[in-house]
C-alpha positions as CSV (number, residue, x, y, z in Angstrom):
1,X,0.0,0.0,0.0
2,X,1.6,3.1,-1.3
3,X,0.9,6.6,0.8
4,X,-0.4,6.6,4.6
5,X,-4.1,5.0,4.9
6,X,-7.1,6.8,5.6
7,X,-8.7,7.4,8.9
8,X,-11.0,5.0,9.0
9,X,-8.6,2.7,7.7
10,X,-6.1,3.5,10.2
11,X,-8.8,3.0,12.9
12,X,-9.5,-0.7,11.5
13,X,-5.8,-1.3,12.1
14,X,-5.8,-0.3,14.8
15,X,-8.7,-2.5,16.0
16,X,-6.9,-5.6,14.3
17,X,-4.3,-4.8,16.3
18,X,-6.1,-4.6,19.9
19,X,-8.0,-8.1,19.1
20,X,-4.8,-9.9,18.5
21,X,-2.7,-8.8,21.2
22,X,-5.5,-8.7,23.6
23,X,-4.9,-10.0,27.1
24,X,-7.0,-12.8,27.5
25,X,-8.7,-11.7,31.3
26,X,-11.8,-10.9,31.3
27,X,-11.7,-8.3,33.2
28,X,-9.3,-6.2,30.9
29,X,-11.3,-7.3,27.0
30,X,-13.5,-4.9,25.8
31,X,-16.2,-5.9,23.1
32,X,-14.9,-6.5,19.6
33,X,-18.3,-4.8,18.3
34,X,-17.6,-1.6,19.6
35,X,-14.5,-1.7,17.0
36,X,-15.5,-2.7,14.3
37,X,-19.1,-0.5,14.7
38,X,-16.5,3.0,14.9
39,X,-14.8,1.4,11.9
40,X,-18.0,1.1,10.4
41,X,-19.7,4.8,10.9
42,X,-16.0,6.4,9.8
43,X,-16.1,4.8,7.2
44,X,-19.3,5.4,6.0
45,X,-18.6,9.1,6.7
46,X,-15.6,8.9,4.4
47,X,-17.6,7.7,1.0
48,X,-20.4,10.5,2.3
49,X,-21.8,11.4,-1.2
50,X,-25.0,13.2,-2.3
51,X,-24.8,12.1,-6.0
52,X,-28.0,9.8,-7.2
53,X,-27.9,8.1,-10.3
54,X,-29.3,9.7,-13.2
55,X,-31.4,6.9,-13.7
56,X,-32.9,7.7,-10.1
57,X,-34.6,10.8,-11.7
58,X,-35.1,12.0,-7.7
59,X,-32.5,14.7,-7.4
60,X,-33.1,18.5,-8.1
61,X,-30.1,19.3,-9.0
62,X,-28.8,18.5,-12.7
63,X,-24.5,19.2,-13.0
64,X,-23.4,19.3,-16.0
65,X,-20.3,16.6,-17.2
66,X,-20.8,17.0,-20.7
67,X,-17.3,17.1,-23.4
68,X,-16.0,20.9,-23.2
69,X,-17.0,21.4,-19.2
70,X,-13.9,21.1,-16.8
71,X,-13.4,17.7,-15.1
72,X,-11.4,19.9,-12.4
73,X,-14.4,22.3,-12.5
74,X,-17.2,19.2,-12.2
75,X,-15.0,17.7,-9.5
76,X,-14.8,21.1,-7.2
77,X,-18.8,21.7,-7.6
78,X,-19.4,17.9,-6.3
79,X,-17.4,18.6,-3.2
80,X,-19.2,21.7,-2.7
81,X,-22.7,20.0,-3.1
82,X,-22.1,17.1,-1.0
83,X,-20.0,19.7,1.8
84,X,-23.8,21.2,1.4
85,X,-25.7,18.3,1.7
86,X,-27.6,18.6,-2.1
87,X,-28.8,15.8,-3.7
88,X,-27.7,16.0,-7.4
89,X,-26.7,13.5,-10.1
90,X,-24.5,14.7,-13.3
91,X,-25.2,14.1,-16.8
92,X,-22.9,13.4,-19.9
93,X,-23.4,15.0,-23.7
94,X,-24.7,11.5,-24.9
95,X,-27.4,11.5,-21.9
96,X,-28.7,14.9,-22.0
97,X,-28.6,14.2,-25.7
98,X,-31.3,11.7,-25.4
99,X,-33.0,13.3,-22.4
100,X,-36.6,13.8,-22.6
101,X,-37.8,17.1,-22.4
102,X,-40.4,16.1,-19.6
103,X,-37.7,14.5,-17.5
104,X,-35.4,17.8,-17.6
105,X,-38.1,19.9,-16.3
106,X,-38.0,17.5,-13.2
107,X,-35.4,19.0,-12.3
108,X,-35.1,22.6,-10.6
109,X,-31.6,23.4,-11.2
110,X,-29.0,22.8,-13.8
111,X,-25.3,23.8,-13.1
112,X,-23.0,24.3,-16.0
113,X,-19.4,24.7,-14.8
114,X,-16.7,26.4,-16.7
115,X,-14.7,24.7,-19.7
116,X,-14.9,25.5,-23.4
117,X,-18.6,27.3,-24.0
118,X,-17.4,25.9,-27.8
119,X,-16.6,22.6,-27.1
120,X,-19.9,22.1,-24.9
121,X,-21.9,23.3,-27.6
122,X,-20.6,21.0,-30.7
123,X,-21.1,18.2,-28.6
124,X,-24.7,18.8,-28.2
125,X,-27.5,18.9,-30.6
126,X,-29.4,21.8,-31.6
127,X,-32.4,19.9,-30.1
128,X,-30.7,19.2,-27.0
129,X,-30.4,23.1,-26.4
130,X,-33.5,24.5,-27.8
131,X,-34.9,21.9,-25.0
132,X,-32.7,22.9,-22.2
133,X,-33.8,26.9,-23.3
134,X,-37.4,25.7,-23.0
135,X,-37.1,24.0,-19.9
136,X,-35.5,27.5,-18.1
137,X,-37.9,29.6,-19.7
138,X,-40.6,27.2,-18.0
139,X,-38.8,27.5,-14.5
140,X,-36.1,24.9,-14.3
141,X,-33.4,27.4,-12.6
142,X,-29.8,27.7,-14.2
143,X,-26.6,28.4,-12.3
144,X,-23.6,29.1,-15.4
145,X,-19.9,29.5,-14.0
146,X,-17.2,31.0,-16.6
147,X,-17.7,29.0,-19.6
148,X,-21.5,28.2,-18.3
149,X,-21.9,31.5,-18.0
150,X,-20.4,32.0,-21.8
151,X,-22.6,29.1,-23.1
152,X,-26.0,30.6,-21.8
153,X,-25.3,34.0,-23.8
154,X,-26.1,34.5,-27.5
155,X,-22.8,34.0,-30.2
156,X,-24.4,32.9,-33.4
157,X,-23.0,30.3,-35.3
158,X,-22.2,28.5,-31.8
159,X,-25.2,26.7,-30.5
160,X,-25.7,28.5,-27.7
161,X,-28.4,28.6,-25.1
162,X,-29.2,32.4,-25.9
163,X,-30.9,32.9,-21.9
164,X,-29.4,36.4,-22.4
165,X,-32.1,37.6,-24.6
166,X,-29.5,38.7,-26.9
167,X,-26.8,40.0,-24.9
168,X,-23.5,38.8,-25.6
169,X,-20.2,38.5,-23.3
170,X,-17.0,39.5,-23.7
171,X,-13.8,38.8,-21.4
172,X,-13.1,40.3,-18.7
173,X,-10.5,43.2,-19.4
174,X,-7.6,41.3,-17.9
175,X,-7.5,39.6,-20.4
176,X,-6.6,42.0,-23.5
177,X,-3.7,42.6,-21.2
178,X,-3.0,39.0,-21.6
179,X,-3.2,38.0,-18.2
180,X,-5.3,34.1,-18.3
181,X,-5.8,33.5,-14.9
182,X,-5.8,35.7,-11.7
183,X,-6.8,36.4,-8.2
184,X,-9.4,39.4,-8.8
185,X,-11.2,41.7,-6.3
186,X,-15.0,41.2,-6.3
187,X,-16.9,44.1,-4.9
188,X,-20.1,42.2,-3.9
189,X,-22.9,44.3,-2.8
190,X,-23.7,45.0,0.4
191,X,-20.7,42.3,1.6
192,X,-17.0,42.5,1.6
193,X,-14.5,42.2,-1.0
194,X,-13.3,39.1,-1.8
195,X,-10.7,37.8,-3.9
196,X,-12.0,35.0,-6.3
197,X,-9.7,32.4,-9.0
198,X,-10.5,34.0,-12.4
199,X,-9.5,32.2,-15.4
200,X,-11.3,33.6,-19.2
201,X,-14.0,34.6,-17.6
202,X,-16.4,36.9,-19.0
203,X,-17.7,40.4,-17.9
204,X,-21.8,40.1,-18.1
205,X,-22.3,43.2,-19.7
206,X,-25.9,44.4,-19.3
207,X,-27.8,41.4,-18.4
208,X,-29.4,41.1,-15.5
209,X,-29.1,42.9,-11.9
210,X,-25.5,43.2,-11.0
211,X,-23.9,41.2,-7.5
212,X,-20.8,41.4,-8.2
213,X,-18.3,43.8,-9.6
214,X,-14.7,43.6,-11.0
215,X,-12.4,46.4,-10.3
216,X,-13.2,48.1,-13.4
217,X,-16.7,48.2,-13.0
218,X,-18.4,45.7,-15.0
219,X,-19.9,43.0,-14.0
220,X,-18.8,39.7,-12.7
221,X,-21.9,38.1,-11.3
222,X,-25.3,38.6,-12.0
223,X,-28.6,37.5,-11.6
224,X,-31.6,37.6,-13.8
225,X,-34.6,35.7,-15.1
226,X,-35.4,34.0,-18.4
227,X,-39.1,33.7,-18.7
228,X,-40.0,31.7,-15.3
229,X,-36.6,30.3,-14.6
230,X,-34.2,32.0,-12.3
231,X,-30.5,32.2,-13.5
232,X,-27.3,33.6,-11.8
233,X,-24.3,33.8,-14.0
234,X,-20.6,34.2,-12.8
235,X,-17.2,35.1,-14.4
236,X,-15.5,34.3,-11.7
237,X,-15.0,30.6,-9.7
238,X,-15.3,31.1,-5.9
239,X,-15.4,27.2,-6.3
240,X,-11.9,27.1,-6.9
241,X,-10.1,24.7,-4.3
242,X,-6.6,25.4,-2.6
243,X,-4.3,23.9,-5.2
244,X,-6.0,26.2,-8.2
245,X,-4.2,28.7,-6.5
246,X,-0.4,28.3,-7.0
247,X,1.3,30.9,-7.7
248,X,-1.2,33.4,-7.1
249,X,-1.6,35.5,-4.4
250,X,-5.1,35.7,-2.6
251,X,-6.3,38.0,0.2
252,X,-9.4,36.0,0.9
253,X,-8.9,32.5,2.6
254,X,-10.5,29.3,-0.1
255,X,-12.9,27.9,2.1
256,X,-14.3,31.7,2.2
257,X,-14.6,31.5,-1.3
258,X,-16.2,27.9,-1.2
259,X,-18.5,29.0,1.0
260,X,-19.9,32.1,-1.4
261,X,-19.9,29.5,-3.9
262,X,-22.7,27.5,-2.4
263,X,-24.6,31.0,-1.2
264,X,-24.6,31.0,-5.1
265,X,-26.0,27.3,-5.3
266,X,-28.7,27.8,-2.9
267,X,-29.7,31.1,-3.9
268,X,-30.3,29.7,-7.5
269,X,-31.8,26.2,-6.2
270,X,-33.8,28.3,-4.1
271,X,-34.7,31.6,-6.7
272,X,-33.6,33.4,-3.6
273,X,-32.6,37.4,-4.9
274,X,-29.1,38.2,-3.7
275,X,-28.1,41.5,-2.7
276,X,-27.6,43.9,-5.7
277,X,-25.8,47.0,-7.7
């Protein structure tokens, strides 16, 4: 076994160990089942998950997994939703592909992470997103980060979700200075400053009410409505873990961050207004 074992399998050890060098008196054994029961719960706590199967069809929350999203991005968002105790289950291009449109609007919330807003969109039919717009304009709720936030604007030619109702994202200025990836200030209203992981992400423009601003002014998170579905879009990734940050320099603590990030989860799972500009 390569690496130090986990706690609950150091605990099991440990429990081997106490059974086989056990003094044989019975007034110094303790019960075996008390062992192996602690072994039991901490290990149960370790494999702790939220996630149903797709095929469950019982959980409100839909994450995106399709080809173009971040697996890094995927992978920070499931640690967040099962820190946060959210049922969800993920879906794949192929599956959402071949979705019904009754069984998306089950759901109340679809998360698209960042990645490649291109990428996502090739890999999925022009039904597949003419259904996921119908299904937010009749209430399912949409939470877009970076590239999901890119995907639900409107670039012609690109299959996108067009929830915008035409309005179109650029980058964030940073980038024409040909900076890729940052720690940027986020002047959130009525809360403090944070600094948030920033990689491509776009400025929102003139959709929506305005929660967040980048130092120049525009905005970096923003909430809105498409028909009856609630949507909150974000350029930056207060998702980001600890080891996005290398190299960087940050003000605001990660788990700070991480916990903005699922305000932002439950405020669109919820359609829950946040503060605003």
């Amino acid at each position: 076994m390569s690496g130090p074992p986990n706690v609950s399998q150091a605990v099991c050890i440990a429990s081997s160990h106490d059974a086989m060098y056990a003094r044989p008196e019975k007034h110094t054994m303790r019960p075996p089942v008390r062992y192996f029961f602690i072994c039991w719960v901490l290990a149960a706590t370790a494999r702790t998950t939220y996630k149903v199967p797709l095929t469950a069809d019982t959980a409100p929350i839909l994450l995106f997994n399709v080809v173009g999203t971040s697996p890094n991005d995927v992978a920070a968002i499931e640690v967040l939703l099962n820190k946060n105790h959210l049922n969800y289950s993920t879906v794949n291009s192929s599956q959402l592909n071949q979705m019904a449109a009754l069984q998306l609007k089950k759901y109340r919330l679809l998360i698209v992470p960042g990645g490649n807003f291109i990428d996502i969109a090739k890999n999925l039919t022009s039904e597949t997103t003419a259904k996921i717009r119908t299904a937010v304009q009749n209430g399912l709720n949409y939470l877009g980060i970076c590239g999901g936030a890119f995907f639900a604007s409107t670039y012609s030619g690109y299959n996108g979700l067009n929830l915008t109702s035409g309005v179109r994202f650029g980058f964030y200025s940073a980038e024409e200075k040909g900076i890729r990836k940052t720690a940027v200030p986020i002047a959130v209203a009525q809360g403090p400053t944070q600094d948030h992981y920033w990689e491509d992400g776009p400025q929102l423009g003139d959709w929506g009410a305005v929660v967040g601003k980048y130092p120049d002014g525009t905005s970096a998170i923003a909430e809105g409505t498409f028909g009856s579905g609630w949507m909150i879009l974000t350029g930056v990734h207060p998702e980001a873990p600890e080891n996005w940050r290398r190299g960087m320099s940050f003000r605001t603590p990660a788990s700070t961050d991480n916990d903005y990030a699922g305000t932002l989860i439950r405020a669109a799972l919820n359609r829950e207004p946040l503060p605003h500009y």
